[in-house]
C-alpha positions in Angstrom: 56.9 44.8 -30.0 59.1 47.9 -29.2 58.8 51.1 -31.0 60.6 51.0 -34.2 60.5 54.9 -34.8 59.8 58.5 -33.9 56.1 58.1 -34.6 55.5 54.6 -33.5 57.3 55.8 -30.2 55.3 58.9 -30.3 52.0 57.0 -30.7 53.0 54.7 -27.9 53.9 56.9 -25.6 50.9 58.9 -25.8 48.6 55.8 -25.8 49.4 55.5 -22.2 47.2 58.8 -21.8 43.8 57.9 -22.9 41.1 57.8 -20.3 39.8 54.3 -19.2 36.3 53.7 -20.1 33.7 55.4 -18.4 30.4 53.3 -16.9 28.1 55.1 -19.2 30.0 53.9 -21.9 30.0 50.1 -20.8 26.7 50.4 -20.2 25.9 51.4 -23.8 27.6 48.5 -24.9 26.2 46.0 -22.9 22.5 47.2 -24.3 23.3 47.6 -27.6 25.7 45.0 -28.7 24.1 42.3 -27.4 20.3 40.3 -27.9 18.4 40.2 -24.6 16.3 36.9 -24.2 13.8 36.4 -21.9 13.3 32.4 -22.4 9.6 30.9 -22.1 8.5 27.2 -21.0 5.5 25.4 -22.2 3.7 26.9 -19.5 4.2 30.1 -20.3 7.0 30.9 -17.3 9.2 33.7 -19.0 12.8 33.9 -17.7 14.5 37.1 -17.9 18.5 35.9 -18.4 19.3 39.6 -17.5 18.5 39.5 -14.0 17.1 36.3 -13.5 13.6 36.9 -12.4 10.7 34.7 -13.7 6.8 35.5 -14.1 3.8 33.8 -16.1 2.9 35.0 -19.3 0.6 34.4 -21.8 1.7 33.0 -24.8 1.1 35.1 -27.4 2.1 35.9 -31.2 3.0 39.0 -30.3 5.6 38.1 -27.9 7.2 35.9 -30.0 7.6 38.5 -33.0 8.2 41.7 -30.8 9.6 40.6 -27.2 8.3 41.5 -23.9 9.5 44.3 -21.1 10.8 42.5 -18.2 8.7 43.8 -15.3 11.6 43.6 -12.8 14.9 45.0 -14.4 12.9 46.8 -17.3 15.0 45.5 -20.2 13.5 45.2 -23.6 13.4 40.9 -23.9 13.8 38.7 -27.1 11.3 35.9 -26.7 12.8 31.9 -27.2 10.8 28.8 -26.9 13.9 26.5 -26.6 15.0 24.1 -24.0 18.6 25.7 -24.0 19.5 27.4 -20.8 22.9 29.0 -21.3 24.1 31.6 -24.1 27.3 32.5 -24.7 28.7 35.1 -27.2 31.4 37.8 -27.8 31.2 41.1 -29.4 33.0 44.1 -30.2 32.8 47.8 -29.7 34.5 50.7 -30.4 34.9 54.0 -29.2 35.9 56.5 -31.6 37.8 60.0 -30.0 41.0 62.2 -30.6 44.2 62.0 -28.1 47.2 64.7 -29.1 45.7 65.2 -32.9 45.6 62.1 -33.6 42.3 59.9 -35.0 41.4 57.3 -32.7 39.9 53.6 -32.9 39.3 51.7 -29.5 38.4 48.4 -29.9 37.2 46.4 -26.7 36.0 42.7 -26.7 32.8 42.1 -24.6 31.4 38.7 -23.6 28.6 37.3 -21.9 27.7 34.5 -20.0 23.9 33.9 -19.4 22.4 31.1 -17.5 18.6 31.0 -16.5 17.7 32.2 -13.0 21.1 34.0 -12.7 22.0 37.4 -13.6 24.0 38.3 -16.5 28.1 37.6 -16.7 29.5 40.5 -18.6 33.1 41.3 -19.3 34.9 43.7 -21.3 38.8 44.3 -22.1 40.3 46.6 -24.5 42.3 44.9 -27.4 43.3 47.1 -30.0 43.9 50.7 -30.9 44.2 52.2 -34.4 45.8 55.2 -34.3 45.9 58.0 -37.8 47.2 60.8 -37.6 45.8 63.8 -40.1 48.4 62.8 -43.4 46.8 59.5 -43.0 49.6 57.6 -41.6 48.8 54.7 -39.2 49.9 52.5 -36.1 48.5 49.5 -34.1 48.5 49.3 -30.8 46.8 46.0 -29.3 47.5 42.8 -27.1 49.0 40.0 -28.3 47.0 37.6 -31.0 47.3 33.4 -30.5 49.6 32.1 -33.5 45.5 31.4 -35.1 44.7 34.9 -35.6 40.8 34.3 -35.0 39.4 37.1 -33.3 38.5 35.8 -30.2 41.7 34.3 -29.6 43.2 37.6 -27.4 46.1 37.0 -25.3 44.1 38.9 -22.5 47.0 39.5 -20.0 49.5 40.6 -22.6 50.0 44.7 -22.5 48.9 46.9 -25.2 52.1 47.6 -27.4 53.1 48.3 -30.8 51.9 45.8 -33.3 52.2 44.8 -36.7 49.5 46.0 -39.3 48.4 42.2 -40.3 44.6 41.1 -40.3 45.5 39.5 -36.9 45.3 42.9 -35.6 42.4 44.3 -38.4 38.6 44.5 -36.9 35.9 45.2 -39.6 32.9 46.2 -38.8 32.4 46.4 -34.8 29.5 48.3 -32.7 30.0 52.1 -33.0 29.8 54.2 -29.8 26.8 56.9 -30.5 29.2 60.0 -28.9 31.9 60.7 -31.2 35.2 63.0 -31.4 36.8 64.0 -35.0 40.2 65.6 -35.7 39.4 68.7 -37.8 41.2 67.3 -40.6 38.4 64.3 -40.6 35.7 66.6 -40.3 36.6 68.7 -43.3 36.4 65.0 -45.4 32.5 66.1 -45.3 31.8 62.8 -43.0 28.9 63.3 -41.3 28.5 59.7 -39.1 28.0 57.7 -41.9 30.1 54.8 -42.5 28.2 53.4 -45.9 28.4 50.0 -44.2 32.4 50.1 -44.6 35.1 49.6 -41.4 35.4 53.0 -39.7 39.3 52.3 -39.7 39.3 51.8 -43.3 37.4 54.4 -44.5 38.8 57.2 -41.6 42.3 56.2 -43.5 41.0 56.3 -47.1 39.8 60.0 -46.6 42.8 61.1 -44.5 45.2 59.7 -47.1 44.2 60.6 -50.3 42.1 63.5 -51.1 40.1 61.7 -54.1 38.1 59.9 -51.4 37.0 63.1 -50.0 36.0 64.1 -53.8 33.5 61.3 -53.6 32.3 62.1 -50.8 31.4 65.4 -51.1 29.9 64.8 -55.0 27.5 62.3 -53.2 28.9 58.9 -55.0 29.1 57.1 -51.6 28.7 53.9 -53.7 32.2 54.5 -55.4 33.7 55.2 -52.8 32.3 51.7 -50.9 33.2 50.2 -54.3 36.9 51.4 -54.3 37.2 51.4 -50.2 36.5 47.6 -50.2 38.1 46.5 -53.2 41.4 48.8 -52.8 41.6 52.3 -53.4 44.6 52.2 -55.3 42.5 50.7 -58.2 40.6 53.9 -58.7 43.4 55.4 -60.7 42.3 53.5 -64.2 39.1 55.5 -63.5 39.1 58.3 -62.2 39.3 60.6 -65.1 36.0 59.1 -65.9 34.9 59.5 -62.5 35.7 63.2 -63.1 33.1 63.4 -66.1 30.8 61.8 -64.4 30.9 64.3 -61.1 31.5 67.5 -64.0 28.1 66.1 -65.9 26.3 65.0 -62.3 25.8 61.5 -63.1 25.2 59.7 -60.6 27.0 56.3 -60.3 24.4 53.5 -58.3 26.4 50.6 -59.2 29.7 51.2 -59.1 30.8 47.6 -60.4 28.7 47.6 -63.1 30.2 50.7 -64.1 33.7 49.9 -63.4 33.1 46.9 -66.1 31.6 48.9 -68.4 34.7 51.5 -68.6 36.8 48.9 -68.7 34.9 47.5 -72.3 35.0 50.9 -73.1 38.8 50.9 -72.7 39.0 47.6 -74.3 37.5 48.4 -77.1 40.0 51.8 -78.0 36.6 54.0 -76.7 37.3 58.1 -75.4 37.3 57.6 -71.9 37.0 61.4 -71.3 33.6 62.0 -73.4 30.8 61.9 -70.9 28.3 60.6 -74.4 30.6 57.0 -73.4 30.8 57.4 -69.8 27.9 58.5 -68.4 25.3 55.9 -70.0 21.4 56.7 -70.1 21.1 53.1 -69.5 24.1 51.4 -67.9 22.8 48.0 -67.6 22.2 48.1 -71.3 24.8 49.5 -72.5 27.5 47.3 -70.5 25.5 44.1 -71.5 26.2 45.4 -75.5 29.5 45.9 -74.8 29.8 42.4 -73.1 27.8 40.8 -76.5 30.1 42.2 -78.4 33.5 41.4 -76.2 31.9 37.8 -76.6 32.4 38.1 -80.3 35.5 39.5 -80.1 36.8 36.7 -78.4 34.9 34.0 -80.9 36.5 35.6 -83.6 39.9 35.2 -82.2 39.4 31.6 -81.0 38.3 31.0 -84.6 41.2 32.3 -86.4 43.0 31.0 -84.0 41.3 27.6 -84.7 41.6 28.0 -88.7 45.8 28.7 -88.3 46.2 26.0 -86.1 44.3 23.9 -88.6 46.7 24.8 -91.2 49.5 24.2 -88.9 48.2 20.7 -88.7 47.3 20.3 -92.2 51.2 18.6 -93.3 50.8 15.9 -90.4 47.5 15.4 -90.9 48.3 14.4 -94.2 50.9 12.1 -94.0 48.8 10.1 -91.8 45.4 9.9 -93.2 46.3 10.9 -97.0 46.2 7.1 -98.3 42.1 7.2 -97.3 41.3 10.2 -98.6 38.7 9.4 -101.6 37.2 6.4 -99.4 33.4 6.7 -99.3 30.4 4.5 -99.8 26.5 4.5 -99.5 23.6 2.3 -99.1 21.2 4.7 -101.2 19.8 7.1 -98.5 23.4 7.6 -96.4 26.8 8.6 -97.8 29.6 8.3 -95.3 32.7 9.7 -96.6 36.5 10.1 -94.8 37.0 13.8 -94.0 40.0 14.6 -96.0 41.3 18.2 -94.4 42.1 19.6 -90.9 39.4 22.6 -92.3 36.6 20.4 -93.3 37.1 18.5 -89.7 37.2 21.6 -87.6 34.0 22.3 -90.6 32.0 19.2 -88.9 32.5 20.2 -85.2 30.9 23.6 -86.0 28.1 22.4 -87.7 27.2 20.1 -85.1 28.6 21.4 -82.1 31.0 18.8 -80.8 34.6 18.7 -80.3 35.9 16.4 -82.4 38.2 19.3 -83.6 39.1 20.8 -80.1 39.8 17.4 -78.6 42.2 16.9 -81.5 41.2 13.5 -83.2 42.7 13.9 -86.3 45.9 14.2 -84.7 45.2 10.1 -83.2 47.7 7.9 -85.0 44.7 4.7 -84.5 41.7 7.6 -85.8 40.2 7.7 -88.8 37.4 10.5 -89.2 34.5 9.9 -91.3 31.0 12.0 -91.9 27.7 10.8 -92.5 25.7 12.6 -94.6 21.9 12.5 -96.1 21.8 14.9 -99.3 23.9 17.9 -98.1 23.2 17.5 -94.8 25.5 16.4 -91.9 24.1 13.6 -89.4 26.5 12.2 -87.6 31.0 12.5 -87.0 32.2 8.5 -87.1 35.3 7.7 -85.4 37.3 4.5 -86.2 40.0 2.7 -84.9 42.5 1.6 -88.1 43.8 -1.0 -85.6 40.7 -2.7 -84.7 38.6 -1.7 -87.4 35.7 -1.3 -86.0 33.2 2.1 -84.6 34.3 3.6 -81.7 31.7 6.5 -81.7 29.2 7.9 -84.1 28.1 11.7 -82.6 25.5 13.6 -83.8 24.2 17.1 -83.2 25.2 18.1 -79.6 26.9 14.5 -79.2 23.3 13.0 -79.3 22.4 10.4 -81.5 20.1 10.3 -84.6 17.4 7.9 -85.8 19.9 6.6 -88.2 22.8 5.7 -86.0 22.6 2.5 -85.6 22.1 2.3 -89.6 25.0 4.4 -89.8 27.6 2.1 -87.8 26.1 -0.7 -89.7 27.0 0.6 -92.9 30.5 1.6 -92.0 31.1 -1.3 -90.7 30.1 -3.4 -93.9 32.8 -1.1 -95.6 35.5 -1.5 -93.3 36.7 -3.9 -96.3 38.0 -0.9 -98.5 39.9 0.5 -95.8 41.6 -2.5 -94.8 43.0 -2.4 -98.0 44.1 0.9 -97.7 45.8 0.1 -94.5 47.8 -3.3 -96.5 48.8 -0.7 -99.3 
């Protein structure tokens, strides 16, 4: 892609200046972004796959937990017991430096090829640049991506040009070169090597580009600024005048989600955000779980008033459907079973024993007739029958279980269904 602009077009131009990669450098990467195996038979043969050589070794515990030293190239072996005899695999590596002010990310793609008894196939090519310049500003410069957008799909041959800033062209989390260059603007961040197991690209432009990064940094709350750095930074602005109180009291925030929550209960529930007795917790676990209890409430209340007006909102139809069966109810001695004659002392039943008979709307069912079974002034089980057939389609208990007396208790409706046949001939 051709430069757009003065800065893509200055970036460009002055990407053609970096240094290739020294041999030191490739060196590094080889040894440390890669596993070395040395591979061992039954008979104890061990295979060094970095320069091929073989020797007889004991087979030991030890071996297998810390690796061996090859005794011929002197590289620090991986011990496998496995049949397999090739290993392939790709990393990636970046160098990090400074060109013409600017903060720079090189990103090269390394590969292997390992076969037993041959030396080790490495390769490298450089892939992508990320260039930001002090105000944070930012340009990609990398080879062409397969329409896929996987990684390891390079377009190898293509040139290193202007790109767009997709994830085709985003690497998270690659092997760091030890040596390092900063632009002074960087260093004055207070970063001191660590990336808090964040993307150097993304955390070099969160400090660059807005100074409330750097706050964080320097007041020690590396686990906000990981927090806010992964999840977008933009999101810290419903917090950070909490954040504020929290750096001014020297809290220290250890879990930033947690905390995040809690403020945002806090904010839920019309709380000061700016007094540190809210924000700065003794016990933070605790008091977000109270605040979460009591958001729990919260919302049962609501779904209850909002239950009890939608009740009376039903109420009128309710009534000119089920009305003429209203004062229906019979007994055999021990049982009463009576036909629930409000959309209140329905929604009543499903409380009580915790089954939806309200939620799922049956009283609302042209064929439905809802009855309750009772013993004394307690509630056994919610009868539902079908005015068409006449008969029980379900009788629910506690939890939709069933009771000792369920049987008894679709027996006896069902010996009544007499009274409201008539009803239905009225």
């Amino acid at each position: 892609m051709k430069p757009k602009n003065k800065f893509q077009k200055q970036i460009f131009e002055t990407s053609q200046t970096l240094p290739s990669i020294t041999e030191v450098q490739v060196k590094w990467a080889y040894q440390n972004c890669f596993e070395h195996y040395g591979l061992r038979t039954k008979t104890g043969t061990v295979t060094c796959l970095e320069c091929g050589a073989s020797w007889k070794s004991e087979q030991t515990l030890i071996d297998s937990v810390c690796g061996c030293i090859c005794p011929h190239c002197g590289m620090e072996l991986k011990i496998k017991d496995t049949r397999k005899r090739i290993f392939k695999d790709y990393k990636y590596f970046c160098i990090i430096t400074v060109c013409e002010g600017f903060q720079v990310l090189r990103f090269f793609y390394l590969d292997y090829y390992l076969k037993a008894h041959q030396k080790a196939k490495y390769s490298y090519c450089e892939v992508l640049q990320k260039w930001i310049a002090p105000d944070g500003r930012n340009e990609t410069v990398a080879r062409l991506q397969s329409p896929s957008c996987y990684y390891n799909t390079w377009i190898f041959h293509t040139k290193l040009e202007i790109r767009p800033k997709t994830v085709c062209y985003y690497i998270g989390k690659p092997f760091i070169y030890t040596r390092q260059r900063l632009i002074p603007e960087l260093e004055r961040t207070g970063f001191n090597g660590n990336f808090y197991n964040l993307a150097p690209f993304d955390l070099f432009h969160t400090l660059l580009s807005d100074s409330r990064a750097e706050t964080l940094l320097k007041a020690g709350e590396e686990n906000l600024l990981h927090h806010f750095v992964n999840n977008g930074f933009d999101r810290i602005n419903k917090y950070w005048a909490s954040i504020k109180i929290c750096i001014r009291n020297g809290y220290k925030i250890n879990d930033a989600s947690i905390w995040c929550d809690y403020i945002d209960l806090l904010r839920f529930f019309g709380k000061d955000l700016h007094n540190a007795k809210y924000v700065c917790p003794e016990k933070l676990k605790a008091e977000h779980n109270k605040y979460v209890i009591k958001k729990q409430e919260w919302k049962e209340r609501q779904r209850i008033e909002e239950a009890q007006k939608k009740a009376l909102e039903d109420e009128t139809l309710f009534k000119e459907m089920k009305s003429r069966f209203f004062d229906i109810q019979f007994s055999d001695g021990l049982i009463q079973v009576r036909v629930l004659n409000s959309v209140m002392e329905i929604m009543q039943e499903g409380k009580l024993l915790h089954h939806c008979v309200f939620q799922s709307e049956y009283h609302l069912k042209p064929d439905t007739l809802i009855l309750s079974a009772c013993i004394g002034d307690k509630k056994i089980e919610t009868v539902e029958l079908s005015l068409s057939q006449l008969k029980v389609l379900q009788s629910r208990g506690l939890c939709n279980g069933s009771t000792e007396y369920h049987d008894r208790i679709i027996k006896l409706v069902e010996n009544n269904v007499s009274l409201i046949k008539k009803r239905l001939a009225a």
